[in-house]
N, C-alpha and C positions, 0 to 999 in steps of 0.2 A: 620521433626517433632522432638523436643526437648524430651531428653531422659525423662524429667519430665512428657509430654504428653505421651511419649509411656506406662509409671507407670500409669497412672491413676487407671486402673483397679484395680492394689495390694492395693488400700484403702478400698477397698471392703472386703480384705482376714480377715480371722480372726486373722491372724497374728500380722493386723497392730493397728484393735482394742483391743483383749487381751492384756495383760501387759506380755508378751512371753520372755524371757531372749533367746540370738541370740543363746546360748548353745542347743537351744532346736531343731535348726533349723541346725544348723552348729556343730554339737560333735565332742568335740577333741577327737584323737582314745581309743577306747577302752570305750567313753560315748555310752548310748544309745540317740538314737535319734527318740524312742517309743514315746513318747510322743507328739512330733513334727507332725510325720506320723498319730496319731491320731488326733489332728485338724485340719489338713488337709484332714481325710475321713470327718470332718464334715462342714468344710468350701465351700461357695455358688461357691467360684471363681478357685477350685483347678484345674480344666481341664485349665483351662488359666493359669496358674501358671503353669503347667505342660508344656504346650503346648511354654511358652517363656522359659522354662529352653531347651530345645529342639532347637527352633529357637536360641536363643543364647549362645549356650554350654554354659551351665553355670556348672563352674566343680565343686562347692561344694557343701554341703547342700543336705535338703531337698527340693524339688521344687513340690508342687502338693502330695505331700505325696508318692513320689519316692525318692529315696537315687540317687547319683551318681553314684556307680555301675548298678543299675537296667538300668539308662539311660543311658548308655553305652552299656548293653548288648541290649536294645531296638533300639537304635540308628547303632548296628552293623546287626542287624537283619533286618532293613528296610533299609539300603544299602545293604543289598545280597539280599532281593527282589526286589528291583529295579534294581541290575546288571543281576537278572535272565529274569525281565522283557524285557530288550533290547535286 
């Protein structure tokens, strides 16, 4: 499947219809990225957005209205339940 197929969904985001400057999504350190995280609580597609930031580490940005630390500390959490699980 062409990485173009696998995007389809993000046309949906409101990301890709708003006029969003990538700043808002991607903060150089010390920007906020508040405003990012809030079109993303209001965006139809964010659990899929979330949900591929996750399947493909994706190490920057916002993804789904998570930062990259938060999915890291999510990401470290559901491997110790699943090494507790076995």
């Amino acid at each position: 499947m062409s990485l173009q197929l696998q995007l389809q969904w993000a046309n949906d985001g409101l990301c890709s219809i708003m006029e969003v400057d990538d700043d808002t999504f991607f903060a150089i350190r010390g920007s906020s990225t508040r405003r990012g995280k809030a079109i993303c609580r209001m965006c139809p597609i964010n659990e899929d957005c979330f949900k591929y930031s996750l399947d493909y580490d994706m190490e920057f940005g916002v993804w789904g209205g998570v930062e990259q630390h938060s999915r890291d500390y999510i990401k470290r959490k559901s491997n110790q339940a699943v090494s507790y699980t076995r």
